[in-house]
Structure formats: structure tokens, C-alpha cells
PDB file as gemmi writes it, atoms N, CA and C in Angstrom:
CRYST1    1.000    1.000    1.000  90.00  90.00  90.00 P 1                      
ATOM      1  N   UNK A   1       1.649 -16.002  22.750  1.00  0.00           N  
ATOM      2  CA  UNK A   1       1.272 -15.423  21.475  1.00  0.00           C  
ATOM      3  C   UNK A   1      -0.249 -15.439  21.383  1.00  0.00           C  
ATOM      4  N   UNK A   2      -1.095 -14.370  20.799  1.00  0.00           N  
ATOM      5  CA  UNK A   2      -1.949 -14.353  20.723  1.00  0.00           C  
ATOM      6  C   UNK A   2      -2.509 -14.683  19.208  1.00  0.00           C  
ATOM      7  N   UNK A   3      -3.865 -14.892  18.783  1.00  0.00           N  
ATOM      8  CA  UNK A   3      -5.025 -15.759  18.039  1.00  0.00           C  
ATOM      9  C   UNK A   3      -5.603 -14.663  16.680  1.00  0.00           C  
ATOM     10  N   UNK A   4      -4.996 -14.450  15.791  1.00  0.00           N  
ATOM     11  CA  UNK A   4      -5.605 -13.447  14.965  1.00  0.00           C  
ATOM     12  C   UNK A   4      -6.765 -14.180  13.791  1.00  0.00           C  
ATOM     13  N   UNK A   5      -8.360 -14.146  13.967  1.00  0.00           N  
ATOM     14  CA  UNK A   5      -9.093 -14.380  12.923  1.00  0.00           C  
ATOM     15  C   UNK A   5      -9.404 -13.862  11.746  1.00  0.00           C  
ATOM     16  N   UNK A   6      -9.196 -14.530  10.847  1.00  0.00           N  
ATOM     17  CA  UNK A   6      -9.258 -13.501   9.328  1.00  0.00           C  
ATOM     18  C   UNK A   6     -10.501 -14.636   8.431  1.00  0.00           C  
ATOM     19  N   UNK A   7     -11.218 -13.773   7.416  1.00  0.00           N  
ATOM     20  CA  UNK A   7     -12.200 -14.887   6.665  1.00  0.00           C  
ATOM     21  C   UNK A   7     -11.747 -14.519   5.201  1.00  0.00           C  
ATOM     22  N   UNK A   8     -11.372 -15.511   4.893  1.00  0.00           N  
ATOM     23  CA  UNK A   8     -11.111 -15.598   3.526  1.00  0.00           C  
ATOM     24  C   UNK A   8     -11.951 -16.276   2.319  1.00  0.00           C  
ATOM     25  N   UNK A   9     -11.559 -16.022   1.018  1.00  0.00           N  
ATOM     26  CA  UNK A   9     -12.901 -17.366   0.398  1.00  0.00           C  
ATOM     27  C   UNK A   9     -12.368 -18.468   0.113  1.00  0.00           C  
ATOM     28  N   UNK A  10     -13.624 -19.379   0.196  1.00  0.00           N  
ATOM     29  CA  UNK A  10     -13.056 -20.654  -0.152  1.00  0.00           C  
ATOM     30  C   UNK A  10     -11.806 -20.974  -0.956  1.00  0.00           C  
ATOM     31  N   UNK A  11     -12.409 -20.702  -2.005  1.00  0.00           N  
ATOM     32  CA  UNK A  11     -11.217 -20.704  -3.394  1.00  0.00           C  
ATOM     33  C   UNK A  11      -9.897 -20.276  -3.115  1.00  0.00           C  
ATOM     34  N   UNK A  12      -9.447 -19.109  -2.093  1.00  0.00           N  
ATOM     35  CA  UNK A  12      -8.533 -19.287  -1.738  1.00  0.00           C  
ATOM     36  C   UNK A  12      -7.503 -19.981  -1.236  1.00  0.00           C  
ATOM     37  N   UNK A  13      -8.716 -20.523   0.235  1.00  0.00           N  
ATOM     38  CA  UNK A  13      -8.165 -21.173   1.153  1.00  0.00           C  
ATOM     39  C   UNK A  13      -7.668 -22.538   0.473  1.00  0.00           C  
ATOM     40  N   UNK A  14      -8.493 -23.209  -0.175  1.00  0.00           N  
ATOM     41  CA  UNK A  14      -8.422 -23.755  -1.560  1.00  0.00           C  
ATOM     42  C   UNK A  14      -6.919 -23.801  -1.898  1.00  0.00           C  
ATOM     43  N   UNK A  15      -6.360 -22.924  -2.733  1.00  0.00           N  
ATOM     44  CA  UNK A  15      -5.149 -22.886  -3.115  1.00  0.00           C  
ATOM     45  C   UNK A  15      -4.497 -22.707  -2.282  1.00  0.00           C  
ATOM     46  N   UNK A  16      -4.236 -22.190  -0.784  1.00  0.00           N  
ATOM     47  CA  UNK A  16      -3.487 -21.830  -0.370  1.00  0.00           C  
ATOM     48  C   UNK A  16      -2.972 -23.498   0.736  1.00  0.00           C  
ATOM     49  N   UNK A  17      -4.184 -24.199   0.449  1.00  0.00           N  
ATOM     50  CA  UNK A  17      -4.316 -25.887   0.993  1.00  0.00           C  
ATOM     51  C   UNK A  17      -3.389 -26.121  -0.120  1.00  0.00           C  
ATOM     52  N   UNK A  18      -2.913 -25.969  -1.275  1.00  0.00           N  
ATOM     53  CA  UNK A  18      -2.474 -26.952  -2.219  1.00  0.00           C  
ATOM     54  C   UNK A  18      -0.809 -26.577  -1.944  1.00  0.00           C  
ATOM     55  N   UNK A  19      -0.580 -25.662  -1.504  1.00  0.00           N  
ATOM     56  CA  UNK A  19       0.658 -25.175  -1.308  1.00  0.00           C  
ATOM     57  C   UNK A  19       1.413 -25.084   0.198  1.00  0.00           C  
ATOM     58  N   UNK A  20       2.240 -26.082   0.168  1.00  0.00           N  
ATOM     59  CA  UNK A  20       2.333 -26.596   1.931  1.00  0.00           C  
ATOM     60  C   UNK A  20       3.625 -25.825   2.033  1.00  0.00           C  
ATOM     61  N   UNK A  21       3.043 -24.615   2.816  1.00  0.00           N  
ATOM     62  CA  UNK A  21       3.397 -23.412   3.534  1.00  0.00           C  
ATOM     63  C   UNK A  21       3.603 -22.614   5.345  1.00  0.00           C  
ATOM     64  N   UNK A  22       4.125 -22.107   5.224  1.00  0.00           N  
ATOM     65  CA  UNK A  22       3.523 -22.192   6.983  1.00  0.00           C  
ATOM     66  C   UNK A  22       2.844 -20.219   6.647  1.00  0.00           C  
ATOM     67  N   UNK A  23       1.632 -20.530   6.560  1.00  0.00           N  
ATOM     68  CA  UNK A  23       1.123 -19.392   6.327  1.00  0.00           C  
ATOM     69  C   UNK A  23       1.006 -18.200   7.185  1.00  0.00           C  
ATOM     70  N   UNK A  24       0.929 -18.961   8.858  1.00  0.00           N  
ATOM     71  CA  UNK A  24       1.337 -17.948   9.506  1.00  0.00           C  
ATOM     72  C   UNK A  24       2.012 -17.210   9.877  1.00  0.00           C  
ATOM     73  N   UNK A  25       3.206 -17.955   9.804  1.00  0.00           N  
ATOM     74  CA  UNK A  25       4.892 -16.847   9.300  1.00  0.00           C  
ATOM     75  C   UNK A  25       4.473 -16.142   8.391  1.00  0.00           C  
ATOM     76  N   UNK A  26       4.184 -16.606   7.342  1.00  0.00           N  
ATOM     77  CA  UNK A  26       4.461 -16.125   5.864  1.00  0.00           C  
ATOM     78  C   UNK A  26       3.380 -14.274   6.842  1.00  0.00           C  
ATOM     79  N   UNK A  27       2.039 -14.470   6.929  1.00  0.00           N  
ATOM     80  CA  UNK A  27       1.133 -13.173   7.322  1.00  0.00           C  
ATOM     81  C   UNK A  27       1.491 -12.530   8.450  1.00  0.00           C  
ATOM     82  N   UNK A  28       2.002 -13.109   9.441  1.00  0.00           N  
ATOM     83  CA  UNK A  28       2.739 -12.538  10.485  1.00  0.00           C  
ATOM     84  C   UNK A  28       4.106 -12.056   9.898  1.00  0.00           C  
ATOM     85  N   UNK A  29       5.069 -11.697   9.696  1.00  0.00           N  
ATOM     86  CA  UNK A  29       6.095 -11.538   8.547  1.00  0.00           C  
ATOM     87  C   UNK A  29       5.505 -10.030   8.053  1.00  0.00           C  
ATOM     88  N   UNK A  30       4.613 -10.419   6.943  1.00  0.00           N  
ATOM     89  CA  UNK A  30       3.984  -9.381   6.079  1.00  0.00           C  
ATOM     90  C   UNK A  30       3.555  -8.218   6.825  1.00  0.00           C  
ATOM     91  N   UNK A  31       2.879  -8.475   8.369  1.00  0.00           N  
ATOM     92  CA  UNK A  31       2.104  -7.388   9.099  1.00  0.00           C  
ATOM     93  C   UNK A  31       2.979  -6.930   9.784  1.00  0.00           C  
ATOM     94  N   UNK A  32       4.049  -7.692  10.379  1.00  0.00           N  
ATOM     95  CA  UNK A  32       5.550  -6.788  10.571  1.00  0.00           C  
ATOM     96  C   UNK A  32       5.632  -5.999   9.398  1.00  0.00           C  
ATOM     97  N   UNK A  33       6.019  -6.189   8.265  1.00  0.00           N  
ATOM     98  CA  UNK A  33       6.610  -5.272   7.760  1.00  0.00           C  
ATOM     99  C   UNK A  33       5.654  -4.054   7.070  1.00  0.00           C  
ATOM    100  N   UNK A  34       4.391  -4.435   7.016  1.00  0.00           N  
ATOM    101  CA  UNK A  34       3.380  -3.379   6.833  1.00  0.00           C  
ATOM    102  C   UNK A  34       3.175  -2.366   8.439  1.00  0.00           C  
ATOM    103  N   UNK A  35       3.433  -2.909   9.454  1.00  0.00           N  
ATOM    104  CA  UNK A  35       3.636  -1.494  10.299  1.00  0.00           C  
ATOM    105  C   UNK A  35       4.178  -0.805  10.402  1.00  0.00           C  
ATOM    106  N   UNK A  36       5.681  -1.543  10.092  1.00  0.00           N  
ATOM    107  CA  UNK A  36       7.109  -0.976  10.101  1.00  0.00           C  
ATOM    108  C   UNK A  36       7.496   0.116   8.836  1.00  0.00           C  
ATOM    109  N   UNK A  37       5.976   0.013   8.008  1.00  0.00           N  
ATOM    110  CA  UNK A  37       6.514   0.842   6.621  1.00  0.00           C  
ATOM    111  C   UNK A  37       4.986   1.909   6.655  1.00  0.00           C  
ATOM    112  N   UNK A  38       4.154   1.847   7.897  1.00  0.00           N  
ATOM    113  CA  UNK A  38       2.968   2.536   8.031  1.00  0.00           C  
ATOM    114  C   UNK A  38       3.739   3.789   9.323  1.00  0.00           C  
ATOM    115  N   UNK A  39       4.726   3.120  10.040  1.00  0.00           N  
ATOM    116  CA  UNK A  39       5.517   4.398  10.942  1.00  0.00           C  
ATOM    117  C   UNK A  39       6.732   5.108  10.768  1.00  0.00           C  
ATOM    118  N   UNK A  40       6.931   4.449   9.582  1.00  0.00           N  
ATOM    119  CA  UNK A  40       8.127   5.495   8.229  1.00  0.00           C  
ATOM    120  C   UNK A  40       7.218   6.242   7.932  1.00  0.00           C  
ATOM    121  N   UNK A  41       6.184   5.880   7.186  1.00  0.00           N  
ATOM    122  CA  UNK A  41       5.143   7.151   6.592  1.00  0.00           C  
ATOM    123  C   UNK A  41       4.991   8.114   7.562  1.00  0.00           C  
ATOM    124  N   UNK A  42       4.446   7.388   8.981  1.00  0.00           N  
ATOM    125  CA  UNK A  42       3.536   8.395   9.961  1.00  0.00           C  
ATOM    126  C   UNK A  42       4.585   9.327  10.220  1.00  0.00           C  
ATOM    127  N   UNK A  43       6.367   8.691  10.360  1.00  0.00           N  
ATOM    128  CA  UNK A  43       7.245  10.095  11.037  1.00  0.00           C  
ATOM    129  C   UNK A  43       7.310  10.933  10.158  1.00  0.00           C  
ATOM    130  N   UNK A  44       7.612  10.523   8.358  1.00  0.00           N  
ATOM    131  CA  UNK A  44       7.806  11.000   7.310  1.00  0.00           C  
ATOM    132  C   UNK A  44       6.905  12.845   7.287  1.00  0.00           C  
ATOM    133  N   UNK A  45       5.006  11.563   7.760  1.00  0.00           N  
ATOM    134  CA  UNK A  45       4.151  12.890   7.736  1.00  0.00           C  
ATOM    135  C   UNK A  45       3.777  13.846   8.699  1.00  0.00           C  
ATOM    136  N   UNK A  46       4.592  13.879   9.627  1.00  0.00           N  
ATOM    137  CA  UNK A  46       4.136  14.013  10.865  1.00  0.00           C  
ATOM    138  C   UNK A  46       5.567  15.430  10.733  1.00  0.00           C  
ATOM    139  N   UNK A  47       6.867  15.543   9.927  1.00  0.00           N  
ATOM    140  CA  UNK A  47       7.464  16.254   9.934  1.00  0.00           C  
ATOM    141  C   UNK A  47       7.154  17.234   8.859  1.00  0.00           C  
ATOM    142  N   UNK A  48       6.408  16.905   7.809  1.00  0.00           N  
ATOM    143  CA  UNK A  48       5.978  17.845   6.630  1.00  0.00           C  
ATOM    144  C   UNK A  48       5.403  18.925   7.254  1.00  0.00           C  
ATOM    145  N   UNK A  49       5.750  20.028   6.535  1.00  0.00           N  
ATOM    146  CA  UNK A  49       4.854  21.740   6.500  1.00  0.00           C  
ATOM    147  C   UNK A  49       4.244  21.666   5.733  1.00  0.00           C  
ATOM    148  N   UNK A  50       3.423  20.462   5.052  1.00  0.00           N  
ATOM    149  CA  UNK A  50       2.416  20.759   4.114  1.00  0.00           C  
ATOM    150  C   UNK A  50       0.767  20.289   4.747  1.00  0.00           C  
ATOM    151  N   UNK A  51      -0.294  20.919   4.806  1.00  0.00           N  
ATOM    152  CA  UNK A  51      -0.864  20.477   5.052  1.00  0.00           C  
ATOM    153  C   UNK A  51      -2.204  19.466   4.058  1.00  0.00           C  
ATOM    154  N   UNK A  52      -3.526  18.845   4.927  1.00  0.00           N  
ATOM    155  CA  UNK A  52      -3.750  17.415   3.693  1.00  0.00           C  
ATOM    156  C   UNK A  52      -4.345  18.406   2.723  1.00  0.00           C  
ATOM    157  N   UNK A  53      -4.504  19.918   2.746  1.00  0.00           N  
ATOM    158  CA  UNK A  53      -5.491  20.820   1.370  1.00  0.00           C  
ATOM    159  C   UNK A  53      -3.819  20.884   0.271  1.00  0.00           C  
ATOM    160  N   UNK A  54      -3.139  21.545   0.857  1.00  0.00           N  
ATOM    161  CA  UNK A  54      -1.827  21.409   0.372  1.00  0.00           C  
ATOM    162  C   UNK A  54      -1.576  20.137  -0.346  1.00  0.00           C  
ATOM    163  N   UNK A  55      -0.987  19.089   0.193  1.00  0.00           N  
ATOM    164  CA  UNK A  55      -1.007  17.635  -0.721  1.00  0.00           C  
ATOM    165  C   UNK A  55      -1.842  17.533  -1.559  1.00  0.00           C  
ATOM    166  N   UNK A  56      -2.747  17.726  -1.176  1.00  0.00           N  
ATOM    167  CA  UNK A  56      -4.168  17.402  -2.613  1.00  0.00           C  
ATOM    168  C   UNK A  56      -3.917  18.006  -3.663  1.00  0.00           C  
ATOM    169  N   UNK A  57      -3.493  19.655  -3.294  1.00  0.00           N  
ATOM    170  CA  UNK A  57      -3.372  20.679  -4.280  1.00  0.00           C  
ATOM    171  C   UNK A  57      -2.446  20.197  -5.416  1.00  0.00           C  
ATOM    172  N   UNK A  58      -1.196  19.901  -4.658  1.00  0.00           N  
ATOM    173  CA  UNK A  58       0.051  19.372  -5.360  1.00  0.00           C  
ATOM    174  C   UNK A  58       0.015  18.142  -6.128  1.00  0.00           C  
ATOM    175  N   UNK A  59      -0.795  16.823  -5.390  1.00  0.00           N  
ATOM    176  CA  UNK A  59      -1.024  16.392  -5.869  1.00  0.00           C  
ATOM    177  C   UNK A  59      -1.624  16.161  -7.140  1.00  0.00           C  
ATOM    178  N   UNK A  60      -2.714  17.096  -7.100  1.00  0.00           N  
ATOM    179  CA  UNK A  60      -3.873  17.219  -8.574  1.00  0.00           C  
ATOM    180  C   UNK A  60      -3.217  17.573  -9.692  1.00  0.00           C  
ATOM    181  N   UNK A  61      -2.060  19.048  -9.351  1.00  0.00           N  
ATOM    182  CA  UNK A  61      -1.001  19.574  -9.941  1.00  0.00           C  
ATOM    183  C   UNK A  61      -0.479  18.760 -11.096  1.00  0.00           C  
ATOM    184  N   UNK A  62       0.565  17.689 -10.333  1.00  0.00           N  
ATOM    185  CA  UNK A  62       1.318  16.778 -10.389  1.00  0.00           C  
ATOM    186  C   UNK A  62       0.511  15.723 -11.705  1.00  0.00           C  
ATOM    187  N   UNK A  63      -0.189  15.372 -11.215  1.00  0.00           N  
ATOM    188  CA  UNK A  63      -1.194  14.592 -12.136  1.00  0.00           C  
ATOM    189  C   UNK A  63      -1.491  15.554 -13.602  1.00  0.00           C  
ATOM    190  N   UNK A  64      -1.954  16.612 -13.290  1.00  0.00           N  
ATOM    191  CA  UNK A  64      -2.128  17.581 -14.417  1.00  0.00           C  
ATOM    192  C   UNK A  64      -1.348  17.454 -15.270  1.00  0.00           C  
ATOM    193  N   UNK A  65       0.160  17.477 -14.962  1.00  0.00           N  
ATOM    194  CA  UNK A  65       1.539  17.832 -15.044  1.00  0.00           C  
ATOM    195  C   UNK A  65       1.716  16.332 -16.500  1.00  0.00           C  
ATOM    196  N   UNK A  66       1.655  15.489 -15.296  1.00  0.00           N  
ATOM    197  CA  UNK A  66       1.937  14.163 -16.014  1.00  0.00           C  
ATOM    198  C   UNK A  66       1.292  13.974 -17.188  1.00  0.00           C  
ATOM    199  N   UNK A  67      -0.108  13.998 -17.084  1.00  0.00           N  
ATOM    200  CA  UNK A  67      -1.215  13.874 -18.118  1.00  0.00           C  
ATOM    201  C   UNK A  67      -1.204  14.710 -19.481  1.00  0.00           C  
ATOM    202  N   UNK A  68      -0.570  15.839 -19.299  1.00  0.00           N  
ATOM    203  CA  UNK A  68      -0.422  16.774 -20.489  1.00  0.00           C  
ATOM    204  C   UNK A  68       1.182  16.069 -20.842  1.00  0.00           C  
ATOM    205  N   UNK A  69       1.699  15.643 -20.437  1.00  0.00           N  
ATOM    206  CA  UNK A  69       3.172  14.995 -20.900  1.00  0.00           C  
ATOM    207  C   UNK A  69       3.136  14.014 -21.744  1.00  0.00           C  
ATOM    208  N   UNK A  70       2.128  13.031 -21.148  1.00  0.00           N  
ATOM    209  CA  UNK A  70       1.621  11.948 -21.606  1.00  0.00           C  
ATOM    210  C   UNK A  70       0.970  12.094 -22.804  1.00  0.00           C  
ATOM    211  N   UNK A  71       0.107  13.311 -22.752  1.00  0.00           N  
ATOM    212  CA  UNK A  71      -0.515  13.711 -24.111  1.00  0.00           C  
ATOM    213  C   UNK A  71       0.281  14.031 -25.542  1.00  0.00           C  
ATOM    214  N   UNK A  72       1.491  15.113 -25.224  1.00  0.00           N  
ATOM    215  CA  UNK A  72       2.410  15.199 -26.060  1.00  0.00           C  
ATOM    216  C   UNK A  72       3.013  14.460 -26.544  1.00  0.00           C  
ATOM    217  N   UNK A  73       3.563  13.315 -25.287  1.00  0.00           N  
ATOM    218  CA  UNK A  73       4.092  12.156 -26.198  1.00  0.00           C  
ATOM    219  C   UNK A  73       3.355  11.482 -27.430  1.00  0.00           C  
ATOM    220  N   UNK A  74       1.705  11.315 -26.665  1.00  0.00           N  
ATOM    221  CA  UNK A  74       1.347  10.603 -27.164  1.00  0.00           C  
ATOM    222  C   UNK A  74       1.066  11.139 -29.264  1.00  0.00           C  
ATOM    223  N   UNK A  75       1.078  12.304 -28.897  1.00  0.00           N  
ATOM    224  CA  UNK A  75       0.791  13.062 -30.400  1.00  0.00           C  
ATOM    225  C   UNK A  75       1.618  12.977 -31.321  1.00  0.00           C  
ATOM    226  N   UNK A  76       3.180  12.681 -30.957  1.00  0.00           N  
ATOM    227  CA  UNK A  76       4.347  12.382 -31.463  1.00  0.00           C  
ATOM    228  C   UNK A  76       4.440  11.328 -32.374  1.00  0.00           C  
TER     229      UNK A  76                                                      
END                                                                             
């Protein structure tokens, strides 16, 4: 197994001393499952016909969309 360095702040490390954990499971664990949910995305995006001007577009849309919804409610 190999040696991963990370710098954290004191204050953390701090609390994370007060809580007897095995932290490296716990972050090894986490970075499994953050790759495993970064190559769902990548196949996810990698099959779309939309391209990133497209998403944005829709995106902004979408937001537009929401925000005037939000507004109405809010006038209610």
C-alpha cells in the first residue's frame, strides 16, 4: 500500500485527535467512493448529445425557470 500526504489545520487535526477513529479507513473509504461516483458522471457525460455551450444554455434556462417560480410564490 502506498503513503498519501494531506495538510490540514491544526484545529482540525485537533479534533480529529479527540475522536479515536481510524481515519485512514474512514478517507480511504470516502476516495473510493468519490471515484466511483466521478466515473458514473464521466460515462453518464461522455454518452450525452449535449454539448458544455448547450448545458450552460439549459442550465441558465433552468435557473431562470426556478427563480421566476420562486418569485411568484414568493408574492403570494
Amino acid at each position: 500500500m502506498t503513503e498519501l500526504k494531506i495538510f490540514i489545520p491544526e484545529e482540525l487535526k485537533r479534533k480529529m485527535e479527540q475522536l479515536k477513529v481510524n481515519w485512514s479507513k474512514i478517507i480511504r473509504d470516502f476516495i473510493i467512493k468519490e471515484i466511483e461516483e466521478l466515473n458514473n458522471l464521466k460515462s453518464i457525460v461522455s454518452k450525452s448529445f449535449l454539448t458544455e455551450e448547450n448545458a450552460l444554455e439549459f442550465s441558465k434556462s433552468v435557473d431562470e425557470s426556478l427563480a421566476n417560480k420562486f418569485r411568484e410564490l414568493a408574492q403570494k
